[in-house]
C-alpha positions in Angstrom: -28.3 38.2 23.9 -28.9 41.1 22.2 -31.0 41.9 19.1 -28.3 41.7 16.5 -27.3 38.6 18.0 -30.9 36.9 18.1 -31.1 38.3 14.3 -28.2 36.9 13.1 -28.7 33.5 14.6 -32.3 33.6 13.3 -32.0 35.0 10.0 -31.0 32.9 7.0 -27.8 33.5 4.6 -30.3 34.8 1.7 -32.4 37.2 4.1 -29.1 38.4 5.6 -27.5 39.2 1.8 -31.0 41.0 1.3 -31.5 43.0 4.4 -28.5 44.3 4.5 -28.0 45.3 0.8 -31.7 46.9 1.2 -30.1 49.1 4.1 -27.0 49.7 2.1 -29.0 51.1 -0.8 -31.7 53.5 1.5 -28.8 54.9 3.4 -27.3 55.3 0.2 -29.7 56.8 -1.7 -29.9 59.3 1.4 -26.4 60.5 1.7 -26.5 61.1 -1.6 -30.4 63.1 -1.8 -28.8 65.3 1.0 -25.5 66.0 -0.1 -27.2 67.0 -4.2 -29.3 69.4 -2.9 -26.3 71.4 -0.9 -23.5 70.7 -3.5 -21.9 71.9 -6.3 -20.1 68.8 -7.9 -22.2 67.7 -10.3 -24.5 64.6 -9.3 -23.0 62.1 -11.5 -19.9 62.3 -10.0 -21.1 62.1 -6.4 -23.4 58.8 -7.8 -20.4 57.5 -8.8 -18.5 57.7 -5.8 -21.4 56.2 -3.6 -21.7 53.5 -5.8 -18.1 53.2 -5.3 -18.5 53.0 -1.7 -21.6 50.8 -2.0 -19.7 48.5 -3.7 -16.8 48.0 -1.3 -19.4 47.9 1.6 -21.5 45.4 -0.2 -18.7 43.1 -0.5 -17.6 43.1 3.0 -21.0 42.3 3.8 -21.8 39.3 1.5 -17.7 38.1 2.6 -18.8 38.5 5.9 -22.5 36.4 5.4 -20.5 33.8 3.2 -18.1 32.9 5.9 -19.2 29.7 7.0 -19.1 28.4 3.2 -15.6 29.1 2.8 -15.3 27.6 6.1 -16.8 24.1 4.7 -14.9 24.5 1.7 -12.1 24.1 3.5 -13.4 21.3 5.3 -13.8 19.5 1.9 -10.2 20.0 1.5 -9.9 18.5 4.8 -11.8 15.5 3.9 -9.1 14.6 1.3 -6.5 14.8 3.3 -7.6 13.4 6.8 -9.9 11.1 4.7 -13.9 11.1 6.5 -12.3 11.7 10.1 -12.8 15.5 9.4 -16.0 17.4 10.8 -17.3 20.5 10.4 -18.0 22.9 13.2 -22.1 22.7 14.5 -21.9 26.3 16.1 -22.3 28.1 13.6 -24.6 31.6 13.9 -26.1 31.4 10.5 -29.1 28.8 10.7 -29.2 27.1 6.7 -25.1 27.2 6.9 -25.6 25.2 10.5 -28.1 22.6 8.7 -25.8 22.2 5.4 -23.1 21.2 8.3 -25.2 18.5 10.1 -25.9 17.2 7.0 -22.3 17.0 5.9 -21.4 15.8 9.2 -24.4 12.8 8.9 -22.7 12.1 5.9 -19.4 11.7 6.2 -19.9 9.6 9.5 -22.6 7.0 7.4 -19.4 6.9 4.9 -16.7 6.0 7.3 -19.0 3.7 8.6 -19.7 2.0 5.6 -15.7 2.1 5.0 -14.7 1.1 8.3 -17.4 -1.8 8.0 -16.8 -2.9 4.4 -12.7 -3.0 4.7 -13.3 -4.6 8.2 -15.1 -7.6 5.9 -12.2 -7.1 4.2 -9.6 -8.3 6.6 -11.8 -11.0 8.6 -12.3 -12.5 5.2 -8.4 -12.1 4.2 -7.7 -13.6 7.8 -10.5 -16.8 7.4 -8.5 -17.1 4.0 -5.4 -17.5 5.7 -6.6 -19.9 8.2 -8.2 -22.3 5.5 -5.2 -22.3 3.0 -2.7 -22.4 6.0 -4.8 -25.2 7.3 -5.3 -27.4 4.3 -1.1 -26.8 3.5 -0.8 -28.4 7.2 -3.2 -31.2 6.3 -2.2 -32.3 3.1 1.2 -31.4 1.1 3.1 -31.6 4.7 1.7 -34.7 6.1 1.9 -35.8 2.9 5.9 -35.2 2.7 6.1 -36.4 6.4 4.7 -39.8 5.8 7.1 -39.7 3.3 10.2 -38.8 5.0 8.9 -41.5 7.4 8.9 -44.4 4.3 12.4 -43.2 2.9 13.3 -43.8 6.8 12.4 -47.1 6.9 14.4 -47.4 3.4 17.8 -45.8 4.2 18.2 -49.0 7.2 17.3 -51.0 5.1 19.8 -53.1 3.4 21.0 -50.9 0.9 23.8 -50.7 -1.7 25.7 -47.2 -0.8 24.9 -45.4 -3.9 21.5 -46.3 -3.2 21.6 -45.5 0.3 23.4 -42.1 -0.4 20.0 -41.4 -3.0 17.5 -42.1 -0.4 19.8 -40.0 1.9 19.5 -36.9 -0.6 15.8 -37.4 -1.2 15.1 -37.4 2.7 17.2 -34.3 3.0 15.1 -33.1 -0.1 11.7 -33.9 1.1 12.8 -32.1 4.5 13.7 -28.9 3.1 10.3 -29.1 1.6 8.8 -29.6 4.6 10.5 -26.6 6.3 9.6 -24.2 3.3 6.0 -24.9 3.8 6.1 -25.0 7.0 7.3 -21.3 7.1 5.1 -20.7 4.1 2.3 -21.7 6.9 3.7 -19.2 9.4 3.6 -16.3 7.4 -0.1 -16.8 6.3 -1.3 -17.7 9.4 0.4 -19.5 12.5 -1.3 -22.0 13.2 0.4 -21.5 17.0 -1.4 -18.3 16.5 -4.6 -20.1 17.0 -3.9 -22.9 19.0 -1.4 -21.2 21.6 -2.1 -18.0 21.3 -0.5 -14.6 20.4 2.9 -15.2 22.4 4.1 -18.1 21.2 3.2 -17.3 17.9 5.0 -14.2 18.0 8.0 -15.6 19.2 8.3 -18.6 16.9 8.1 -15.9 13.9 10.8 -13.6 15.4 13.0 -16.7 15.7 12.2 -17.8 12.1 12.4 -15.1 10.2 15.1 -13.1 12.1 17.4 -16.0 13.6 18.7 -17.6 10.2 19.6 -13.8 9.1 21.6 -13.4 12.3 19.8 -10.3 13.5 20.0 -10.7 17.1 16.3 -10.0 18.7 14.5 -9.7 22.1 10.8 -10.0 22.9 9.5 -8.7 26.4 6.4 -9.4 27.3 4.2 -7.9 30.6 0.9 -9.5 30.9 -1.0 -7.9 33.3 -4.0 -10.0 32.6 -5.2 -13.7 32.8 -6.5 -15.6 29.8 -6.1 -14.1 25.5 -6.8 -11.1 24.1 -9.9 -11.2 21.8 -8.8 -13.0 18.1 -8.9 -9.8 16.9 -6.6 -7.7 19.2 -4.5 -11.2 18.9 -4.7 -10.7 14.6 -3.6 -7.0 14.8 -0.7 -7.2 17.1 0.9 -10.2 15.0 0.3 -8.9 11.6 1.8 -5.7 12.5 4.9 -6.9 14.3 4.8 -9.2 10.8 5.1 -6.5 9.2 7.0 -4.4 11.0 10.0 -7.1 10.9 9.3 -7.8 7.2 10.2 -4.0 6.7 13.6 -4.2 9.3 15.0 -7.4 6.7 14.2 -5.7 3.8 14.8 -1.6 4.6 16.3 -1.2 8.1 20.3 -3.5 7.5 19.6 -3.4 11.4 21.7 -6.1 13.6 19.3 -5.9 16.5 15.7 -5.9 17.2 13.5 -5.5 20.2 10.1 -6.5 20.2 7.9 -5.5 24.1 4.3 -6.4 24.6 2.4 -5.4 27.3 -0.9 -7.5 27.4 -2.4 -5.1 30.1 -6.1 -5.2 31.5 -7.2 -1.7 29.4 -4.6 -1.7 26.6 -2.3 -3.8 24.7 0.7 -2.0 23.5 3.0 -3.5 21.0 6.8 -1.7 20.8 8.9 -2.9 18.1 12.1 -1.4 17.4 15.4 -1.6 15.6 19.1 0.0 15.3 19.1 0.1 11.6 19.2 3.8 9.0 15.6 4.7 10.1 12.7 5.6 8.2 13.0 8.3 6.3 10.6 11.5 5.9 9.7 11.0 2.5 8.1 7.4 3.7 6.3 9.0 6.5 5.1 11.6 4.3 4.0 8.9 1.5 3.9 6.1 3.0 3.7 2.4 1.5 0.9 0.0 1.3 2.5 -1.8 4.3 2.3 1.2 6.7 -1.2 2.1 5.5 -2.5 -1.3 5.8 -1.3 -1.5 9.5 -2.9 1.7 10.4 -5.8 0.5 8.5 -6.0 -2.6 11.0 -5.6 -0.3 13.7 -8.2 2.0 13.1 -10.8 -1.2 12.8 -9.6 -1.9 16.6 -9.9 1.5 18.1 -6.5 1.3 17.9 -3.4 4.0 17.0 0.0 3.2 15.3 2.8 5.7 15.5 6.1 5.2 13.3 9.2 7.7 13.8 12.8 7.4 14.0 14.1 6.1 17.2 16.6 8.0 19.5 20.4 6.5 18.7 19.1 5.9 15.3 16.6 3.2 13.8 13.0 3.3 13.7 10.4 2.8 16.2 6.6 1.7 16.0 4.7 1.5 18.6 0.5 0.4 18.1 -1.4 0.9 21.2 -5.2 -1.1 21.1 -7.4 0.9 24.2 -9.8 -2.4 25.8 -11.6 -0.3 28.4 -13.6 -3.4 29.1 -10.2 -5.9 29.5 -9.8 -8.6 27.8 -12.3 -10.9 29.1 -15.2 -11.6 26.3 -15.8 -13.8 23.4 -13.6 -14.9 21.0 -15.9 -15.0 18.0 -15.8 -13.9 14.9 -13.3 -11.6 15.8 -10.1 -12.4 13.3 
């Protein structure tokens, strides 16, 4: 390493700035000693040019020092766009511009941190919400209606008139259409099959509710390359994005078809949902909705990444892929 090079990694921005505008200014001031005394254009004009030329040298020098700041400006600009992903460089020559880095750098990672933490809260408190209010739905308005259905049963053999019996008929029919709208009320804030069967079942009971009265016809494929469940909260991701990755093919994609694949493998679960409908267009990948940005959120809080794009012969494809480098084996805690 030469001395320059020891110099400029050991020498602050300020003493940088200074030393070289205090060699500037002596070889200045000697040029122009020398060239007075053998010259015949008068001195104020030869001042002027060397200040001229001091000037434009000066300013290469102090653009050259102040590098590394315009380099961390940009990574402010970065910031907003990537959000507090973005980091800035740690190599660089210029000691105090290497420390303001680390410190940014500390920074930014307590933040996303803290935000990865507090929306995480977030979610496991949206999903315990779910449970409870999909729970006390199941326990009390729909056992409610079923021990009802079961009474106006028990009335319609009776022995009834048949304009009575035809009015018991239509309040049975009633009280069952009740019980199916909650019932898919239930399924859409949280399955309870979800809990109780697991992430397969659940899946497919959805696909079949939501798509199958539509007439969208729909496949799930599943590979399962390991024994037992995923942890509750690979389990949570996975079904609230393919929830709301078929909530967006009924209401954007006019598809006819939809393929759902799910590979429960021992280091990754990958979940592949995709349709033949118009596609996604680039204005909502370049902006997109709350729905896209919540399931990358979820994503994120997993390890996980989610990919949305236009599939080939036309449609849209997302695909979420969850890295488990440890399998799937582990507790099942706290983890919706």
């Amino acid at each position: 390493m030469g001395i320059f090079e020891q110099l400029n990694r050991r020498l602050s921005l300020v003493w940088k700035i200074v030393l070289g505008n205090l060699a500037i200014t002596a070889l200045t001031d000697a040029a122009a000693s020398d060239l007075t005394s053998h010259s015949v254009i008068p001195q104020w004009l030869i001042w002027l040019a060397f200040f001229a030329i001091l000037a434009v040298v000066d300013y290469f020098v102090v653009r050259a020092a102040t590098a590394p700041l315009r380099l961390l400006t940009r990574l402010a600009a970065e910031v907003s766009i990537q959000g507090m992903s973005a980091r800035a460089p740690s190599d660089y020559a210029d000691p105090d511009v290497r420390q303001v880095a680390a410190v940014i750098n500390s920074l930014l990672f307590t933040l996303e941190e803290q935000r990865s933490d507090f929306t995480r809260r977030i979610f496991n408190a949206q999903e315990i919400e779910r449970r409870e209010v999909a729970q006390r739905l199941h326990d009390g308005p729909v056992q409610t209606l079923a021990v009802q259905q079961m009474e106006l049963g028990l009335l319609e053999r009776s022995d009834l008139d048949a304009v009575a019996a035809k009015e018991v008929h239509d309040a049975a029919e009633l009280g069952q259409s009740a019980i199916d709208a909650l019932r898919a009320v239930i399924r859409d804030v949280r399955p309870i099959a979800l809990d109780e069967l697991g992430l397969v079942p659940a899946l497919s009971a959805f696909l079949d509710e939501r798509l199958g009265p539509l007439g969208i016809s729909h496949h799930l494929e599943v590979t399962e390359g390991t024994a037992g469940r995923a942890p509750a909260i690979t389990e949570a991701t996975v079904f609230r994005t393919a929830q709301e990755a078929i909530h967006n093919v009924i209401r954007h994609a006019r598809a006819t078809e939809v393929t759902v694949r799910l590979d429960l493998g021992r280091r990754q679960t990958v979940l592949l949902v995709e349709d033949n409908g118009v596609g996604i267009t680039d204005e909502e990948l370049a902006s997109p909705g709350l729905g896209i940005l919540g399931m990358r959120e979820r994503a994120s809080l997993v390890g996980g990444t989610l990919r949305i794009g236009r599939r080939n012969g036309g449609g849209t494809r997302l695909r979420l892929t969850i890295g488990d480098p440890g399998g799937h084996a582990g507790s099942r805690d706290g983890g919706t």
